[in-house]
VMD Tcl script that builds the backbone (N, CA, C; Angstrom):
set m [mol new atoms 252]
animate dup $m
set s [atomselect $m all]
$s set {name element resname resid chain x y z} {
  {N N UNK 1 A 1.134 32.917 -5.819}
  {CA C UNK 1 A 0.701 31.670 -5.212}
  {C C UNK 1 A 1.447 31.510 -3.880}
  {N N UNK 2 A 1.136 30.864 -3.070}
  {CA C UNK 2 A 1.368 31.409 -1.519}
  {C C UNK 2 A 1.967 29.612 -1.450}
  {N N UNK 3 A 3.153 29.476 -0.736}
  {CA C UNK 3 A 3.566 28.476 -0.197}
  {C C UNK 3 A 2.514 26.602 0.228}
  {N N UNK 4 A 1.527 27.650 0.638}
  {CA C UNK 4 A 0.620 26.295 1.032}
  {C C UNK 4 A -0.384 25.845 -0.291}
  {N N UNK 5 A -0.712 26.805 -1.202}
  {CA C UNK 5 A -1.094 26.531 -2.535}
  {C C UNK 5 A -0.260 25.479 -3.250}
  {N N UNK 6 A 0.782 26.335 -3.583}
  {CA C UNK 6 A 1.877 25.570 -4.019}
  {C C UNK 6 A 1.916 24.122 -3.288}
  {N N UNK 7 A 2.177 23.904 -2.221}
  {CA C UNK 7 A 2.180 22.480 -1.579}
  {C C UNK 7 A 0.615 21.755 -2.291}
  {N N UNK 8 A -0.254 22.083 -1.856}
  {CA C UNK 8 A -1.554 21.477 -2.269}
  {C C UNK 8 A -1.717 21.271 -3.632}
  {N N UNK 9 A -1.288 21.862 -4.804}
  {CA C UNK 9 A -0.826 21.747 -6.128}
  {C C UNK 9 A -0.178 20.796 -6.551}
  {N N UNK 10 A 1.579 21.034 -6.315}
  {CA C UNK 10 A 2.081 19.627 -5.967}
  {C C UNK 10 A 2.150 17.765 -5.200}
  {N N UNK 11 A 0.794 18.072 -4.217}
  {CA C UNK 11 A 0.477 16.969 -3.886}
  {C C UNK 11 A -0.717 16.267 -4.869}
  {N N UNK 12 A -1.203 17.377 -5.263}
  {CA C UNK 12 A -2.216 16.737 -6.243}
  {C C UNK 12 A -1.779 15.907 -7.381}
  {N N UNK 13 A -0.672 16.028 -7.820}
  {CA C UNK 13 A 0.275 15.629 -9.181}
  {C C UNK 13 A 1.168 14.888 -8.589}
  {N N UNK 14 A 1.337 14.549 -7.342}
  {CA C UNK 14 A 2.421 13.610 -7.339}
  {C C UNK 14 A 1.732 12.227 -7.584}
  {N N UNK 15 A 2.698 10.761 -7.993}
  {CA C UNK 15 A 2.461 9.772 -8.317}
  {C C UNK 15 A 2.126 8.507 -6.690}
  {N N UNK 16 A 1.008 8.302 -6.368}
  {CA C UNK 16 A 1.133 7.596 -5.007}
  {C C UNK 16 A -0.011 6.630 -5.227}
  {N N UNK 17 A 1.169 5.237 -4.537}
  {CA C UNK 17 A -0.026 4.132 -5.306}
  {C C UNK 17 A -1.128 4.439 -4.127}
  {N N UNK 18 A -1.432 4.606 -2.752}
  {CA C UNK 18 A -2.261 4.791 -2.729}
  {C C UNK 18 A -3.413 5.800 -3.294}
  {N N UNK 19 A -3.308 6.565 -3.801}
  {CA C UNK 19 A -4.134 7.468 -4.708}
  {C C UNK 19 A -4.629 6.242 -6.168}
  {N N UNK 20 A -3.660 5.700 -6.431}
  {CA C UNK 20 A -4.020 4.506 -7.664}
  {C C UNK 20 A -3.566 4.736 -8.424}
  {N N UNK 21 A -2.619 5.509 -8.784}
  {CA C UNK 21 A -2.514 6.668 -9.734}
  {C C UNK 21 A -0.726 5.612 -10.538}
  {N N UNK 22 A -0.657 4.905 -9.259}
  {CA C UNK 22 A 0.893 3.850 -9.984}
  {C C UNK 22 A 0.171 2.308 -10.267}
  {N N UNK 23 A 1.235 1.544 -11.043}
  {CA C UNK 23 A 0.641 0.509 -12.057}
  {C C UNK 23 A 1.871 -0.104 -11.563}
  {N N UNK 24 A 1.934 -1.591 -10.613}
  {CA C UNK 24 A 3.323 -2.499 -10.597}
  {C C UNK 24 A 2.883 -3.225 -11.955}
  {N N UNK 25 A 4.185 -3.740 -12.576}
  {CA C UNK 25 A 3.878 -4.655 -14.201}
  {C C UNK 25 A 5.060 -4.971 -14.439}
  {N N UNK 26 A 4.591 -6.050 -15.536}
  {CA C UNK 26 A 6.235 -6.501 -15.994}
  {C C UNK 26 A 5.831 -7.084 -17.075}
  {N N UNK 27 A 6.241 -6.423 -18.084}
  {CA C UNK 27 A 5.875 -6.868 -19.680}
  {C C UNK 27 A 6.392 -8.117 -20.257}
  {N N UNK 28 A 7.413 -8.059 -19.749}
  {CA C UNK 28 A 8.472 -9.474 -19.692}
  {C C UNK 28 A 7.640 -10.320 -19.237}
  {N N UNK 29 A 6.811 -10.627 -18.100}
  {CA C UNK 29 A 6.249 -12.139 -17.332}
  {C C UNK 29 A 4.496 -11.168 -17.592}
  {N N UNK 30 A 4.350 -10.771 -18.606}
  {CA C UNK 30 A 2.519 -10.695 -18.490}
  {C C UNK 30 A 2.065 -10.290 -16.920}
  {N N UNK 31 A 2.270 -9.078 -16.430}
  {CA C UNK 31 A 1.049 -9.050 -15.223}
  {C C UNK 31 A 1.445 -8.007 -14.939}
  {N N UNK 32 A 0.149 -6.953 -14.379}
  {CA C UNK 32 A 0.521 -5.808 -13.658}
  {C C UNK 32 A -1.101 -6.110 -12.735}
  {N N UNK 33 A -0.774 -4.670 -11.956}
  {CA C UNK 33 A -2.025 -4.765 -10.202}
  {C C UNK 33 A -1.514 -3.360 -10.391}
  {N N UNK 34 A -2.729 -2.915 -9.610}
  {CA C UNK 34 A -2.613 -1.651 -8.385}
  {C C UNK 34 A -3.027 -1.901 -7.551}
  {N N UNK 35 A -3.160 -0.941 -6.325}
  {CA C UNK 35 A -3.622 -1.891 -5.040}
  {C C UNK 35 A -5.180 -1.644 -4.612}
  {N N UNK 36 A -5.213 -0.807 -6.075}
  {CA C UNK 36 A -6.921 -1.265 -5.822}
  {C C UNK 36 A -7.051 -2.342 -6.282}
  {N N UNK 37 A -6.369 -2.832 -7.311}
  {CA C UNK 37 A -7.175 -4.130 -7.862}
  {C C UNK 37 A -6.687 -5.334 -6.861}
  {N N UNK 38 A -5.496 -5.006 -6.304}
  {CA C UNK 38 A -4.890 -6.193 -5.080}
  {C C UNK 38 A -5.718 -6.730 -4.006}
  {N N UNK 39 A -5.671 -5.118 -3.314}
  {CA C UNK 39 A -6.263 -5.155 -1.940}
  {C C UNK 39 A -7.574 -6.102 -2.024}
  {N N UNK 40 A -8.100 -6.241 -2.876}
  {CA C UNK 40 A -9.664 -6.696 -2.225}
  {C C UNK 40 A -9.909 -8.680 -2.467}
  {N N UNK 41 A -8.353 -8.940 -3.147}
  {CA C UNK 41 A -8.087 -10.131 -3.102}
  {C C UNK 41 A -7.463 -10.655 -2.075}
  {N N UNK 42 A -6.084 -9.732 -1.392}
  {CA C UNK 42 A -5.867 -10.168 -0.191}
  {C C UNK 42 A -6.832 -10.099 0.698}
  {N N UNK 43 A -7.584 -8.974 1.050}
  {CA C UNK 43 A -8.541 -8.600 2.105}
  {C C UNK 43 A -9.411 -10.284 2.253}
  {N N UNK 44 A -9.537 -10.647 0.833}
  {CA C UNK 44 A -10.866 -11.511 1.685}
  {C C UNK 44 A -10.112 -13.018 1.980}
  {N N UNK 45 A -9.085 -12.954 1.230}
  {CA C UNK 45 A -8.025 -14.189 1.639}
  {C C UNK 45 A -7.373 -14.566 3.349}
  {N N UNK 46 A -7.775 -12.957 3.750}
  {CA C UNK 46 A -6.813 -13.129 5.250}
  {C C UNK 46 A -8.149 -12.469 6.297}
  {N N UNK 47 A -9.316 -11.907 5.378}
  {CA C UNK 47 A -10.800 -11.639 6.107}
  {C C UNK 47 A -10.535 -10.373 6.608}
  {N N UNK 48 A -9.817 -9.551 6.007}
  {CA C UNK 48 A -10.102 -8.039 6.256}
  {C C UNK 48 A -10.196 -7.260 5.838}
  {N N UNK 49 A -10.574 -5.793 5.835}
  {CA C UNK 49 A -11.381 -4.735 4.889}
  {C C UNK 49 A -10.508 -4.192 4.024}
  {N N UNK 50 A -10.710 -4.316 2.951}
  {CA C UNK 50 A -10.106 -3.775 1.878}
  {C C UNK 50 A -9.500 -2.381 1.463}
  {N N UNK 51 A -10.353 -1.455 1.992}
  {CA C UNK 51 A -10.030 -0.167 2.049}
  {C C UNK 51 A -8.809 -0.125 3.069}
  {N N UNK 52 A -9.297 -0.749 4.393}
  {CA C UNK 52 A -8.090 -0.386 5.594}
  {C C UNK 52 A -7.075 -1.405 5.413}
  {N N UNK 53 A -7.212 -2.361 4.245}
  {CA C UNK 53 A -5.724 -2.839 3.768}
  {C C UNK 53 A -5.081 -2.115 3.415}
  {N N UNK 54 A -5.645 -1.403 2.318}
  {CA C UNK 54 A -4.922 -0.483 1.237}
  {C C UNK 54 A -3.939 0.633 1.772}
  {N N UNK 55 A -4.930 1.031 3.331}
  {CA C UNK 55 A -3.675 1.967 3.516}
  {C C UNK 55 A -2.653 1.818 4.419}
  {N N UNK 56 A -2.617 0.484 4.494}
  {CA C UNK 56 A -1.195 0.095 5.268}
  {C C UNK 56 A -0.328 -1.031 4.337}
  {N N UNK 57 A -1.107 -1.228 3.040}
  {CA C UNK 57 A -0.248 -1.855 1.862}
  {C C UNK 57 A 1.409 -0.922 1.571}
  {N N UNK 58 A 1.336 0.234 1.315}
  {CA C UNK 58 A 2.348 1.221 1.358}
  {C C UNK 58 A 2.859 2.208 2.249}
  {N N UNK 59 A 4.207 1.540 3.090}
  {CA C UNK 59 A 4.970 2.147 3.629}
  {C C UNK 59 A 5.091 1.014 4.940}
  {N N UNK 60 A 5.652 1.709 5.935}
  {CA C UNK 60 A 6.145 0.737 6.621}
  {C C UNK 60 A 5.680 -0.013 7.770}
  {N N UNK 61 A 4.566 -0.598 7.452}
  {CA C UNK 61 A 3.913 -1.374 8.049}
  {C C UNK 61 A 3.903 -3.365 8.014}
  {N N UNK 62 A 3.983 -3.660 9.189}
  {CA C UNK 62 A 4.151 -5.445 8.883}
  {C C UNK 62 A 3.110 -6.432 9.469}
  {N N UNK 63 A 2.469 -6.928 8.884}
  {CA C UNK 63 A 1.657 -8.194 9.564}
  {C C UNK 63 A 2.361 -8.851 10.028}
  {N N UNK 64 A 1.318 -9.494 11.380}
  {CA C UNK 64 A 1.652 -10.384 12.559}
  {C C UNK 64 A 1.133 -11.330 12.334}
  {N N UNK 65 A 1.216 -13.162 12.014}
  {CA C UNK 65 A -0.100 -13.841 11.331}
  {C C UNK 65 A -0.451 -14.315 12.449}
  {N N UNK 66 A 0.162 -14.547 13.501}
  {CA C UNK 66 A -0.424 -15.125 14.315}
  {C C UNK 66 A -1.420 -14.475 15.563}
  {N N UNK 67 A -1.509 -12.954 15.038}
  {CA C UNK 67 A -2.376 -12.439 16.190}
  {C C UNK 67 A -3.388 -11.623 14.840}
  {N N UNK 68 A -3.119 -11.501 13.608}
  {CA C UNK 68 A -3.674 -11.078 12.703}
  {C C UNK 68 A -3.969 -9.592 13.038}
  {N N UNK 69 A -2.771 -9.219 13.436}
  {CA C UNK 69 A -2.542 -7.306 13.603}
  {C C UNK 69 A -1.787 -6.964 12.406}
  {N N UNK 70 A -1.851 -5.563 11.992}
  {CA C UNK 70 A -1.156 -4.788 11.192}
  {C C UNK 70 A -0.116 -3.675 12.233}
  {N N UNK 71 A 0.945 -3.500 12.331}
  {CA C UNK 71 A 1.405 -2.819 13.364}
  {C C UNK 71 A 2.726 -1.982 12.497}
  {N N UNK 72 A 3.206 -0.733 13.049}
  {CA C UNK 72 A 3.877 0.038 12.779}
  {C C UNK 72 A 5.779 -0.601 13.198}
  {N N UNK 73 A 5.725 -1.000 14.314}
  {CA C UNK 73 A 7.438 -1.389 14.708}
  {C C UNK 73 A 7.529 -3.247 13.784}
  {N N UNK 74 A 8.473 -3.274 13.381}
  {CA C UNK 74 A 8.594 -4.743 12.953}
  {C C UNK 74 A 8.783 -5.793 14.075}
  {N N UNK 75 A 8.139 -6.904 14.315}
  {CA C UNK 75 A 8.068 -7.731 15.534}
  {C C UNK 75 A 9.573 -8.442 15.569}
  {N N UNK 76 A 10.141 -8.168 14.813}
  {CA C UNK 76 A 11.089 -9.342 14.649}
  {C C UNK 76 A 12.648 -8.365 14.037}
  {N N UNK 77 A 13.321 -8.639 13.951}
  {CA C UNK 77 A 15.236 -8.015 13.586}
  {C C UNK 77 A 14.582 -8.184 11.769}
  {N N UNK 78 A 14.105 -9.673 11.478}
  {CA C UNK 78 A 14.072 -10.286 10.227}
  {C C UNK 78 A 12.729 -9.988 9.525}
  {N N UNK 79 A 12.200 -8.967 10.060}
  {CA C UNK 79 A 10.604 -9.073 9.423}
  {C C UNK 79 A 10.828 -8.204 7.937}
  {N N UNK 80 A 9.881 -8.546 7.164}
  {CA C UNK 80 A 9.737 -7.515 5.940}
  {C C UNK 80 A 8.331 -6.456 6.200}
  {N N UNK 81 A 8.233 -5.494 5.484}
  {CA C UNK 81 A 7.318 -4.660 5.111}
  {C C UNK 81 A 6.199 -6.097 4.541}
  {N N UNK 82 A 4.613 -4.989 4.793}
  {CA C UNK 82 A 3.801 -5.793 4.114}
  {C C UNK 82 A 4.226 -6.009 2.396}
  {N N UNK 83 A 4.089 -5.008 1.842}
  {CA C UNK 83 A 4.498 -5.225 0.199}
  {C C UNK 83 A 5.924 -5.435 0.080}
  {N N UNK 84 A 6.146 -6.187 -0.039}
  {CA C UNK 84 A 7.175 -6.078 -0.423}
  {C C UNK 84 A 8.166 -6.736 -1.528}
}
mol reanalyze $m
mol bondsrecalc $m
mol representation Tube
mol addrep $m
């Protein structure tokens, strides 16, 4: 098996909520989501597409509310990640 197999193998099996493949929950307080089942509640709460929520739900991306951008640098010293 040749190096780039191997990579493509291992990406297939890794756990990534965007793939859907992770479950947030807490047995203790009743509730779990994935961000398929999330995304399409925020999306229509803030009026944007669900799919192109999803893939800036995970990792390091932050909404702006007042210009209603999704952007890569944090606007602020104090900002959080979208999920967070």
């Amino acid at each position: 098996m040749t190096d780039a197999e191997l990579e493509a193998a291992e990406q297939e099996f890794l756990y990534s909520p965007e793939k859907g493949n992770v479950v947030f929950c807490s047995a203790l307080d009743n509730w779990g989501f994935t961000l398929d089942s999330m995304c399409p509640k925020i999306a229509k709460q803030f009026g944007m597409n669900a799919k192109a929520l999803k893939k800036f739900m995970w990792g390091k991306y932050y909404y702006i509310s007042s210009s209603k951008k999704i952007v890569k640098e944090p606007p602020r010293e104090d900002s959080n990640e979208m999920f967070v």
